[in-house]
C-alpha positions, 0 to 999 in steps of 0.5 A: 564779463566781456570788454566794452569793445563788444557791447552792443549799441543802447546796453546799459552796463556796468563797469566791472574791471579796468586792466593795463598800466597804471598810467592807462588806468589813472586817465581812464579814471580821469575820464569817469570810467572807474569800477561801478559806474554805469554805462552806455553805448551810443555808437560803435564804427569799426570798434570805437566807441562813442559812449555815455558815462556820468553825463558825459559822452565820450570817444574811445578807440579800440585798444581801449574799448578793450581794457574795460570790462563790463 
């Protein structure tokens, strides 16, 4: 298990674990990154993250590439 924030570029994984304040968690949710769903790094530039997840490609930053546990 290791954050997202170090997965490398064209990995398809799966979400494990989400961790932080229930608030963070519910907007991540919101957003499709929930336990087992699977997904994919498109690109990283300086730890954020362009991802692929349910269809959709999504932006995150690094504080919360590193909430997500794959």
């Amino acid at each position: 298990m290791m954050p997202l924030k170090l997965a490398g570029i064209g990995e398809e994984l799966t979400i494990i674990r989400i961790v932080g304040l229930p608030a963070v968690k519910a907007h991540l949710a919101d957003l499709g990154f929930v336990v087992g769903a699977n997904i994919t790094v498109i690109s990283s530039v300086d730890g954020n993250l362009i991802v692929n997840v349910k269809g959709s490609r999504i932006a995150l930053g690094e504080d919360m590439a590193m909430k997500i546990f794959v």
